[in-house]
mmCIF file of the C-alpha atoms, coordinates in Angstrom:
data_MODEL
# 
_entry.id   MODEL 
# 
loop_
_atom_site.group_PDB 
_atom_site.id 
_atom_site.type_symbol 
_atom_site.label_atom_id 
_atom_site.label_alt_id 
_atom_site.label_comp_id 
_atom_site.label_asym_id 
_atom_site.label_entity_id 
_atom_site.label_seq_id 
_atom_site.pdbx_PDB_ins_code 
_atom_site.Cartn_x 
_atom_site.Cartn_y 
_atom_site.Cartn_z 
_atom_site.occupancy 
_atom_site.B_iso_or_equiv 
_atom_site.pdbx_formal_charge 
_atom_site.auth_seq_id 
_atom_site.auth_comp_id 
_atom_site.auth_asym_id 
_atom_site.auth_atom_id 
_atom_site.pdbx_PDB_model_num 
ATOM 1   C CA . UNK A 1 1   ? 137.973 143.651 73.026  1.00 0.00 ? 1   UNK A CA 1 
ATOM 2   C CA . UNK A 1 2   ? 141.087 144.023 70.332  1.00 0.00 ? 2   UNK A CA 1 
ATOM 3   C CA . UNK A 1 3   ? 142.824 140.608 72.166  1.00 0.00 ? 3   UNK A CA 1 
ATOM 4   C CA . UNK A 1 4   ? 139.493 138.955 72.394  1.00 0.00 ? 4   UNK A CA 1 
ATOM 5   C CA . UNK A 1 5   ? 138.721 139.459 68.794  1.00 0.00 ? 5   UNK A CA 1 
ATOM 6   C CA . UNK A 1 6   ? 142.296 139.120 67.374  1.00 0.00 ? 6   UNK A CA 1 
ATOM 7   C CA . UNK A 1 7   ? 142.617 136.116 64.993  1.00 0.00 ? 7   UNK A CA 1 
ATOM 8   C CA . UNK A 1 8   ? 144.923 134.690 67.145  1.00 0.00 ? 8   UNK A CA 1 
ATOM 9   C CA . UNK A 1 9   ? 143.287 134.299 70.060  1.00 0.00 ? 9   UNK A CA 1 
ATOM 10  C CA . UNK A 1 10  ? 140.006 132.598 69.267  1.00 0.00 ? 10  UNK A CA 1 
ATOM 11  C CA . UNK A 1 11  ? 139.302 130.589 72.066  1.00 0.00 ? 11  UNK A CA 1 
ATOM 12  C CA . UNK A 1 12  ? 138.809 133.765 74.394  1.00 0.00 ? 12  UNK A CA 1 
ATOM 13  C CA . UNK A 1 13  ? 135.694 134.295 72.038  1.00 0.00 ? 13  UNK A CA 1 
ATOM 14  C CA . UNK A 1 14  ? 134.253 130.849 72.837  1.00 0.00 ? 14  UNK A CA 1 
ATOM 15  C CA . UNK A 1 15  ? 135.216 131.064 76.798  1.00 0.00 ? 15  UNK A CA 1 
ATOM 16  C CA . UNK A 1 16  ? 132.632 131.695 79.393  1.00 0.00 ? 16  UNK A CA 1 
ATOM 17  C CA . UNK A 1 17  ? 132.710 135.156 81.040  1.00 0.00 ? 17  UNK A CA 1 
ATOM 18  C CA . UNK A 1 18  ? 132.934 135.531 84.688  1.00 0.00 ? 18  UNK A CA 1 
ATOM 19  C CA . UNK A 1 19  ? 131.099 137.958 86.508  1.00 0.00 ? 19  UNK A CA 1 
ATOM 20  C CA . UNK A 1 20  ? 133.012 138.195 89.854  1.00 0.00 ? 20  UNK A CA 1 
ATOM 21  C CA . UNK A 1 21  ? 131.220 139.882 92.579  1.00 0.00 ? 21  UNK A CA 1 
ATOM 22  C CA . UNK A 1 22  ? 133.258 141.730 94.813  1.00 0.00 ? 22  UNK A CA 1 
ATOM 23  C CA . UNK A 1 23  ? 135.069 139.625 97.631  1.00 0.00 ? 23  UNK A CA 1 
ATOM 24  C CA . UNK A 1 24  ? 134.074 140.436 101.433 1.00 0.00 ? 24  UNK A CA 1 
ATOM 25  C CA . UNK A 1 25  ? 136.987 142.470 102.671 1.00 0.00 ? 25  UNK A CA 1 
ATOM 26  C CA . UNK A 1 26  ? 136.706 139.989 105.946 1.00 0.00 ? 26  UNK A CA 1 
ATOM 27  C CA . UNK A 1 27  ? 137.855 137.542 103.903 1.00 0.00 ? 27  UNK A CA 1 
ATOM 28  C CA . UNK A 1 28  ? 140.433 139.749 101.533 1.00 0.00 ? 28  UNK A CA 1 
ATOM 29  C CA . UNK A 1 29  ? 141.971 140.572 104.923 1.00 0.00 ? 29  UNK A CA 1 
ATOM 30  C CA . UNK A 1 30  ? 142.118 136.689 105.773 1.00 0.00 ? 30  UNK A CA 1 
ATOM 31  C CA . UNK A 1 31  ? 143.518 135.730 102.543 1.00 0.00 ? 31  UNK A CA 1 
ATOM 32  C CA . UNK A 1 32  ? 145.824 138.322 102.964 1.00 0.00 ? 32  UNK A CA 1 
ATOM 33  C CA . UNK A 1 33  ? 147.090 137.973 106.411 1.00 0.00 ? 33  UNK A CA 1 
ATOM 34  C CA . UNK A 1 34  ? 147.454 134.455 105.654 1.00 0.00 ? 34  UNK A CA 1 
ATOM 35  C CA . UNK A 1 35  ? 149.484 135.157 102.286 1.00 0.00 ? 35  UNK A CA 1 
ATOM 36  C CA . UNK A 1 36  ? 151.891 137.354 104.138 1.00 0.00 ? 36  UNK A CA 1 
ATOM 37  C CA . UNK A 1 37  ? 152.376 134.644 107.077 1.00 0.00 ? 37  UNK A CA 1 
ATOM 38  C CA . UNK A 1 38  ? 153.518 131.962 104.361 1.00 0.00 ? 38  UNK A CA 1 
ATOM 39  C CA . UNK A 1 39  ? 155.882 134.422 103.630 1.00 0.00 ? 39  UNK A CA 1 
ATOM 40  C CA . UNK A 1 40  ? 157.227 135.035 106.764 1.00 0.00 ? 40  UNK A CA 1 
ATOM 41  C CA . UNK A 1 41  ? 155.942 138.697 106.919 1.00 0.00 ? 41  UNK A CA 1 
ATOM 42  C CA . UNK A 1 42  ? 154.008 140.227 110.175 1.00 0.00 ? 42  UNK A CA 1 
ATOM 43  C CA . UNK A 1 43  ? 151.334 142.593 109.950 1.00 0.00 ? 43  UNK A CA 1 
ATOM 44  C CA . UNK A 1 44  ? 148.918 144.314 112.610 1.00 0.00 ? 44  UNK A CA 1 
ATOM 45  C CA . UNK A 1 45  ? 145.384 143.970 112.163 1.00 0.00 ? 45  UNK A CA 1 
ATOM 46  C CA . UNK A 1 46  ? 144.488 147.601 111.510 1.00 0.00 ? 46  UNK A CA 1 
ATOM 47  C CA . UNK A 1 47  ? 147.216 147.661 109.078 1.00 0.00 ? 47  UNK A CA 1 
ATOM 48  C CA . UNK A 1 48  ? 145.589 144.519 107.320 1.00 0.00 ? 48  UNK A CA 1 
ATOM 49  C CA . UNK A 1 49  ? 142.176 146.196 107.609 1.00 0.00 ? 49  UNK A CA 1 
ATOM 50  C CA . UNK A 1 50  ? 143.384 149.292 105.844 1.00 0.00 ? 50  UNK A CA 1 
ATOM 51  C CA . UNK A 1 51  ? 144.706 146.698 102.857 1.00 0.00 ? 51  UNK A CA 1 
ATOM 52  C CA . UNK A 1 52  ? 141.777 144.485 102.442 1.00 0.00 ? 52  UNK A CA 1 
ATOM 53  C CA . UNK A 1 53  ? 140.143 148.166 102.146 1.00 0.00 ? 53  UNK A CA 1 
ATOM 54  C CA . UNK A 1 54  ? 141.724 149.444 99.354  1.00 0.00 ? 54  UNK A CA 1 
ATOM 55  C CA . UNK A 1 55  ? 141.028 146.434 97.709  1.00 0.00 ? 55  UNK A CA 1 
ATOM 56  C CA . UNK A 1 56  ? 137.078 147.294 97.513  1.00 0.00 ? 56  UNK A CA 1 
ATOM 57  C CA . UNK A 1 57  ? 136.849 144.104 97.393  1.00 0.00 ? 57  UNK A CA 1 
ATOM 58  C CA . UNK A 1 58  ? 138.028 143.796 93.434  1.00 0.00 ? 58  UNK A CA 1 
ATOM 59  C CA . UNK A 1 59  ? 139.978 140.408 92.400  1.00 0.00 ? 59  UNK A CA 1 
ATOM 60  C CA . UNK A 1 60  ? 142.247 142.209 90.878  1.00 0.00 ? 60  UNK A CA 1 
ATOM 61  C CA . UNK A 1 61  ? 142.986 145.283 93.835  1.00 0.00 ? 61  UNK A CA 1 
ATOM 62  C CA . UNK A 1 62  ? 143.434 142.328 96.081  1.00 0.00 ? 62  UNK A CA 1 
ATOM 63  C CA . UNK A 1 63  ? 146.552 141.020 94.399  1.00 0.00 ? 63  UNK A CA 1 
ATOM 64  C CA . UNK A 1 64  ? 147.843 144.098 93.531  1.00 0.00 ? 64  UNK A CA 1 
ATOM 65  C CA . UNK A 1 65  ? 147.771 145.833 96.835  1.00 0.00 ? 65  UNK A CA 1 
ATOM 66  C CA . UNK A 1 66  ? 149.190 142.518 98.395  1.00 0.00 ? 66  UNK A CA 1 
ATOM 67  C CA . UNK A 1 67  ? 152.032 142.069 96.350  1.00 0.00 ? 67  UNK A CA 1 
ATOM 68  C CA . UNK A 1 68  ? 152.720 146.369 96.150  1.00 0.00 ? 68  UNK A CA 1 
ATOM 69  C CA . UNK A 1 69  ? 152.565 146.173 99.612  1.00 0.00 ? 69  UNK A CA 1 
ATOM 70  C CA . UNK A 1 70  ? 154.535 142.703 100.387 1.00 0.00 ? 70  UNK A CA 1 
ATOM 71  C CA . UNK A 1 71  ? 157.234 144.256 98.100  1.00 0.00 ? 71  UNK A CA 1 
ATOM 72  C CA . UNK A 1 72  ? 157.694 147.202 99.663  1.00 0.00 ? 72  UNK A CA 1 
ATOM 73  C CA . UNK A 1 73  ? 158.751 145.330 102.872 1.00 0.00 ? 73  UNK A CA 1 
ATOM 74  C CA . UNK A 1 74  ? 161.913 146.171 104.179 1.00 0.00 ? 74  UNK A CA 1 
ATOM 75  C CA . UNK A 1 75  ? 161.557 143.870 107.145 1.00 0.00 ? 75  UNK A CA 1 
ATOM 76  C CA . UNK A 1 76  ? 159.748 140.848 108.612 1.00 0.00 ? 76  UNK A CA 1 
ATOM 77  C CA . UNK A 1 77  ? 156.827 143.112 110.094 1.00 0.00 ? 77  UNK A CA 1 
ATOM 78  C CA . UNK A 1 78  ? 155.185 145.510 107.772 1.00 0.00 ? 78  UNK A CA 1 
ATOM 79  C CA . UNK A 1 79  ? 155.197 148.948 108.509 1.00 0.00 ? 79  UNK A CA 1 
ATOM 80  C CA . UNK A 1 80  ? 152.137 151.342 107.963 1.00 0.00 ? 80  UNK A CA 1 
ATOM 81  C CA . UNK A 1 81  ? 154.951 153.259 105.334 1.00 0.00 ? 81  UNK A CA 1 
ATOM 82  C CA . UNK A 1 82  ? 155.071 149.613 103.232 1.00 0.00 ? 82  UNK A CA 1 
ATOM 83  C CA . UNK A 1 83  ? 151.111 149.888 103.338 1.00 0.00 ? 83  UNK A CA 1 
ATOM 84  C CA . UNK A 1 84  ? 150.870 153.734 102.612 1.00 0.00 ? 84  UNK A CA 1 
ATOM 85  C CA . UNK A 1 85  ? 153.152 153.381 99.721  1.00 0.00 ? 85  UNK A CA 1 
ATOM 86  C CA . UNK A 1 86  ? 151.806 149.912 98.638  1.00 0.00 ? 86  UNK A CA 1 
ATOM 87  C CA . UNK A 1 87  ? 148.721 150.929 98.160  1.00 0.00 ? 87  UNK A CA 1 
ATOM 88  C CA . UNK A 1 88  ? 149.892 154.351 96.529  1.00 0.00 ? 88  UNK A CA 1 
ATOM 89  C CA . UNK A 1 89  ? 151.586 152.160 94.279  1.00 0.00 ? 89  UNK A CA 1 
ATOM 90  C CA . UNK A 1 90  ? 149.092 149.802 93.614  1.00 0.00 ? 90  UNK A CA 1 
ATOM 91  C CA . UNK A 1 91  ? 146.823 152.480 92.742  1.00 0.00 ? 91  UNK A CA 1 
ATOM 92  C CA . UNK A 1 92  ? 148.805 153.787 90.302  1.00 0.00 ? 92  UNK A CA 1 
ATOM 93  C CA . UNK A 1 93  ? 148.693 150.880 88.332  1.00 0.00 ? 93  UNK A CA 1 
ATOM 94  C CA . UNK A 1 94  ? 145.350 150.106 88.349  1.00 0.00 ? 94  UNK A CA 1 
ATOM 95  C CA . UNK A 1 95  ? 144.761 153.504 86.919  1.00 0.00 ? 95  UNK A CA 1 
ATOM 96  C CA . UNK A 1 96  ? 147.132 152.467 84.062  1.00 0.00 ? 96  UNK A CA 1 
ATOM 97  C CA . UNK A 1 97  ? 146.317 148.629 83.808  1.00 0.00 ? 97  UNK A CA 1 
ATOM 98  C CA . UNK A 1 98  ? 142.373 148.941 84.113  1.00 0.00 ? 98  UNK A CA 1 
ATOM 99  C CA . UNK A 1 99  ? 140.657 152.579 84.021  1.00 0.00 ? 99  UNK A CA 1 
ATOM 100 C CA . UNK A 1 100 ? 142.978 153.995 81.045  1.00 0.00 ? 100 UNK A CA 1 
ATOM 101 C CA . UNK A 1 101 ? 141.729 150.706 79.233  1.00 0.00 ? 101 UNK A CA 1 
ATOM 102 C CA . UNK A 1 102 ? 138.068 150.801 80.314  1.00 0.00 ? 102 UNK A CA 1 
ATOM 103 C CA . UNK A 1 103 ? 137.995 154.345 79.055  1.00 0.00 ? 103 UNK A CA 1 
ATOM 104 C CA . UNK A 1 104 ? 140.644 154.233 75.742  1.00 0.00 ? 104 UNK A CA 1 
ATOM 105 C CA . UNK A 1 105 ? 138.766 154.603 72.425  1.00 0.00 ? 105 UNK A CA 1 
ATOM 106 C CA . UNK A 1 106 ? 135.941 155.819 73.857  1.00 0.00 ? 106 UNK A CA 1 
ATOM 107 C CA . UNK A 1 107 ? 134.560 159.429 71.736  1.00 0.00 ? 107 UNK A CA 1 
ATOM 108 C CA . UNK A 1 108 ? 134.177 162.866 73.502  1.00 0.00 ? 108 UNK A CA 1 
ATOM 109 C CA . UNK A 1 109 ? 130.587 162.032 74.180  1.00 0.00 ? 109 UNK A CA 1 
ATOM 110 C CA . UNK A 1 110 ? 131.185 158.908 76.051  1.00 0.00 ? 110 UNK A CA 1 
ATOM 111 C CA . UNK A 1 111 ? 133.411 160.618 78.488  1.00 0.00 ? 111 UNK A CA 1 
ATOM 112 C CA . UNK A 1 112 ? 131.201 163.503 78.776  1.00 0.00 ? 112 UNK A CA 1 
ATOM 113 C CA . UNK A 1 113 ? 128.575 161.074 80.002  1.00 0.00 ? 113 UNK A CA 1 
ATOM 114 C CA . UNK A 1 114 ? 131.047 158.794 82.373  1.00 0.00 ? 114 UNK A CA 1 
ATOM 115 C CA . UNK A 1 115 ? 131.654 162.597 83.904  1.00 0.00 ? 115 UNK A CA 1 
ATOM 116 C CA . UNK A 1 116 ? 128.421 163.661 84.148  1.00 0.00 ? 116 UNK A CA 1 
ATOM 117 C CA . UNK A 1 117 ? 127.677 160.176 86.102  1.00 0.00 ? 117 UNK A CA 1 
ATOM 118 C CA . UNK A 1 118 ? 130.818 161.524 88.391  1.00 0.00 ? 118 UNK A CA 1 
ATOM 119 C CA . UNK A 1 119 ? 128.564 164.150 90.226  1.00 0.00 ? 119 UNK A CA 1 
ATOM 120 C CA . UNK A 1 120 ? 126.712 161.262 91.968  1.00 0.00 ? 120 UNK A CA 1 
ATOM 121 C CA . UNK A 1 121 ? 127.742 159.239 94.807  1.00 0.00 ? 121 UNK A CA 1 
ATOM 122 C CA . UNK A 1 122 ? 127.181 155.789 93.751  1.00 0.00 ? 122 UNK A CA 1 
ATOM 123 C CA . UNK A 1 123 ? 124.417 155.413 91.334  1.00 0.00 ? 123 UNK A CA 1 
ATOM 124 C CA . UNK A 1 124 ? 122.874 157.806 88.600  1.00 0.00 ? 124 UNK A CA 1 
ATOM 125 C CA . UNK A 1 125 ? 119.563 158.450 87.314  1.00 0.00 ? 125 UNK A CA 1 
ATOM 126 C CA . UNK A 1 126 ? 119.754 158.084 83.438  1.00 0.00 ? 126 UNK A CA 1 
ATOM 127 C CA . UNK A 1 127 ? 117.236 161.068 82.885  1.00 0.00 ? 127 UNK A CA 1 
ATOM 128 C CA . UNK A 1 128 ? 119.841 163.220 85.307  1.00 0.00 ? 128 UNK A CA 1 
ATOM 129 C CA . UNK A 1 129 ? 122.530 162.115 83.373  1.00 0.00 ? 129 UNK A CA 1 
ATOM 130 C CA . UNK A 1 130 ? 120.772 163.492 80.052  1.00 0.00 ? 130 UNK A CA 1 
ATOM 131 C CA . UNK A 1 131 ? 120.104 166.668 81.592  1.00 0.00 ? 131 UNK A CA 1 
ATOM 132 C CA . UNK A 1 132 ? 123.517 167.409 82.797  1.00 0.00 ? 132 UNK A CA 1 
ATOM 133 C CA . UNK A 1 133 ? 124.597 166.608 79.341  1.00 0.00 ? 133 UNK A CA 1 
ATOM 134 C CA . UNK A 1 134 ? 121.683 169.046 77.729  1.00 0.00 ? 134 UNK A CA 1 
ATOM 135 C CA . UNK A 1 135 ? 119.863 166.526 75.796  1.00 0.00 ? 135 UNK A CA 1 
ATOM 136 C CA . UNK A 1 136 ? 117.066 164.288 75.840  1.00 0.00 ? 136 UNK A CA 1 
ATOM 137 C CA . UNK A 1 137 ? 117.089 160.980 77.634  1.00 0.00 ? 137 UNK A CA 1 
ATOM 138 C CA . UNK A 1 138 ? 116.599 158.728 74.323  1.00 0.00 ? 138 UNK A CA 1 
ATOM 139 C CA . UNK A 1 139 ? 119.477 161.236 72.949  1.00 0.00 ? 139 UNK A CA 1 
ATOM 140 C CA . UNK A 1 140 ? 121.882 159.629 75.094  1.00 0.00 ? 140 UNK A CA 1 
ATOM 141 C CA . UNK A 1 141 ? 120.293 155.861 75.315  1.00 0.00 ? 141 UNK A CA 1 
ATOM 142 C CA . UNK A 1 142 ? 123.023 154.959 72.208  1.00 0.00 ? 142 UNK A CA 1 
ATOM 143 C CA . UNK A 1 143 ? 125.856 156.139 74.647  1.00 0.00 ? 143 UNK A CA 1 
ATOM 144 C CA . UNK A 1 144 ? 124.682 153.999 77.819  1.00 0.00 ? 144 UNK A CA 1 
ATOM 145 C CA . UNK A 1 145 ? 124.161 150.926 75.485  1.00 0.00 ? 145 UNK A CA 1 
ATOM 146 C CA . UNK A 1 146 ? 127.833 151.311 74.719  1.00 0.00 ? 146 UNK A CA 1 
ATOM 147 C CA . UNK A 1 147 ? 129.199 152.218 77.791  1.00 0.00 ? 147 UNK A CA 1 
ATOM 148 C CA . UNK A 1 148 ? 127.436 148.655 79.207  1.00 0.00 ? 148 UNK A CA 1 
ATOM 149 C CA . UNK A 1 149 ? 128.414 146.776 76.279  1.00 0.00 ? 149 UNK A CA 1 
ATOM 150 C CA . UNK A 1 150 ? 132.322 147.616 77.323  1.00 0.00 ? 150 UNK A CA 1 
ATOM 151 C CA . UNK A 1 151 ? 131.434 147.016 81.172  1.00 0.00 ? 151 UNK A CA 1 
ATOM 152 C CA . UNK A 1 152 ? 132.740 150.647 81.814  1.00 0.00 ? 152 UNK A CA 1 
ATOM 153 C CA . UNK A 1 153 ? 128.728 151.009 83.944  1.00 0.00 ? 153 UNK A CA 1 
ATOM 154 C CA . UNK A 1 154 ? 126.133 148.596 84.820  1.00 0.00 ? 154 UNK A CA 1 
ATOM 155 C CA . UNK A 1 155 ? 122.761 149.080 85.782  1.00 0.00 ? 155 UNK A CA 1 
ATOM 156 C CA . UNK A 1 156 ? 122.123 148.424 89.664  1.00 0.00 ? 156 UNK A CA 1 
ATOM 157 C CA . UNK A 1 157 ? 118.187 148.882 88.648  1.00 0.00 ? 157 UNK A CA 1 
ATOM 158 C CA . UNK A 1 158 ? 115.734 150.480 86.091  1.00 0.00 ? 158 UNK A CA 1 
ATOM 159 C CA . UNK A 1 159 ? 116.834 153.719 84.814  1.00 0.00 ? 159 UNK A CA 1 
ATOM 160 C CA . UNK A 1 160 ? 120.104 153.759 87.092  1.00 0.00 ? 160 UNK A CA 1 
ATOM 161 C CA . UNK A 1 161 ? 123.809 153.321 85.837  1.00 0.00 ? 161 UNK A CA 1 
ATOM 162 C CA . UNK A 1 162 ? 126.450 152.854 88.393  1.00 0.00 ? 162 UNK A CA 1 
ATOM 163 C CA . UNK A 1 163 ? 130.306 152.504 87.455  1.00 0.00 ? 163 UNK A CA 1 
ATOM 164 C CA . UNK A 1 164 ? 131.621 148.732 87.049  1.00 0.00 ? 164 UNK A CA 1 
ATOM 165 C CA . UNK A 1 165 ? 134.645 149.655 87.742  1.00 0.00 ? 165 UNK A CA 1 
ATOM 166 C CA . UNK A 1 166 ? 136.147 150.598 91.065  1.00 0.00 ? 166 UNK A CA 1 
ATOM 167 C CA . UNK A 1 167 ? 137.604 154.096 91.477  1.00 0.00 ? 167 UNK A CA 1 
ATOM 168 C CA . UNK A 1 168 ? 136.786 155.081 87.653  1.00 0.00 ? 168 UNK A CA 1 
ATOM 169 C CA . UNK A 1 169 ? 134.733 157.995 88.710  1.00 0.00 ? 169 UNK A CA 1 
ATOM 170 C CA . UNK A 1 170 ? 137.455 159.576 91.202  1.00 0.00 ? 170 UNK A CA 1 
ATOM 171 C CA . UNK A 1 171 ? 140.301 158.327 88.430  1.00 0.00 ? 171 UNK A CA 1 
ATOM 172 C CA . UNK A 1 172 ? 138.005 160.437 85.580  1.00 0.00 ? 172 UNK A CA 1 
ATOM 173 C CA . UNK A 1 173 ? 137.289 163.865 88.114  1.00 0.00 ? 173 UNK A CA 1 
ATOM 174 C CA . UNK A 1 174 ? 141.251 164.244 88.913  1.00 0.00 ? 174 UNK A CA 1 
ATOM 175 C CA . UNK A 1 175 ? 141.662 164.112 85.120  1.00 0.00 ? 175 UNK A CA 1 
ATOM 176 C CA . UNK A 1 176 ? 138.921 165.092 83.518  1.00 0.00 ? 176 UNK A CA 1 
ATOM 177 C CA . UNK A 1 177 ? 140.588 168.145 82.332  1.00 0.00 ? 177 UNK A CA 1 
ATOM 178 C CA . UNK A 1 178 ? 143.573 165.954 80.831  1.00 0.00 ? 178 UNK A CA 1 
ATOM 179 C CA . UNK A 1 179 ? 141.029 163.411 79.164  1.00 0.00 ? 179 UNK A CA 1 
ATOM 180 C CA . UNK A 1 180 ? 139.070 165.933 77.769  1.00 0.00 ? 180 UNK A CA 1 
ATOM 181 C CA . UNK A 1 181 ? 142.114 167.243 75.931  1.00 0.00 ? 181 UNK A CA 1 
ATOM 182 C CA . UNK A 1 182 ? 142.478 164.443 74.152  1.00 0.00 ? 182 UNK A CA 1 
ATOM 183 C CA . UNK A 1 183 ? 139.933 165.387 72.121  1.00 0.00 ? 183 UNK A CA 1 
# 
């Protein structure tokens, strides 16, 4: 939001957002396989599966576990070490390049609600939310509206927030302790 308001930069206020939906990982594994081909790389099917995987289908994953994992090639056929560690190291920087922005400048309460959404699998009842928290749905209603206004959740249905980003909630549980500190 700093970049996209910064005087500078005033034509990213007047472009059109993009809401990608995730990509099938049938087809992230055909992009990929065929990626790694042009570049004169082999790689076995299961090995490809387990790449287009970590992707969860986000743009974004996709190139970054491709090219973590197509430079950690030593040789013409990639080993399930280049794919272990490329997607180790593409992980890594997603955490850095997408869920440390998504959550940076967000107050004490805002992360207390992003953890409290942690506890569920994939989506959250808002009135759960507010009673992990200890308060009143409406209490909380100011801290949702935020939290969608960033794109840090959406809503999947009525009364339901799910993470937008992938991997958020397991990248806030292994440091919620750290993140908390910050405070």
């Amino acid at each position: 939001m700093d970049l996209i308001n910064g005087k500078a930069l005033t034509f990213l206020r007047r472009a059109l957002p993009e809401d990608l939906a995730p990509i099938n990982q049938v087809e992230v594994a055909l992009s990929m396989g065929d990626s790694f081909v042009a570049t004169g790389l082999t790689i076995e099917d299961n090995l490809l599966s387990r790449a287009a995987k970590a992707t969860k289908g986000y743009a974004y994953l996709v190139q970054l576990v491709g090219y973590s994992i197509w430079q950690r090639a030593k040789s013409a056929i990639v080993s399930e070490r280049d794919v272990t560690e490329g997607i180790a190291l593409a992980e890594a920087r997603f955490h850095d390049v997408v869920h440390e922005p998504a959550i940076s400048g967000l107050g004490p309460n805002d992360i207390k609600y992003l953890l409290a959404m942690c506890e569920d699998k994939q989506q959250s009842k808002s009135s759960e939310i507010a009673k992990r928290m200890g308060k009143k749905t409406n209490e909380i209603s100011s801290i949702r509206a935020k939290l969608l206004q960033r794109e840090v959740i959406q809503t999947p249905q009525r009364g339901y927030v799910q993470f937008a980003v992938p991997d958020l909630d397991i990248y806030l549980r292994e440091n919620a302790e750290e993140i908390l500190e910050r405070f």
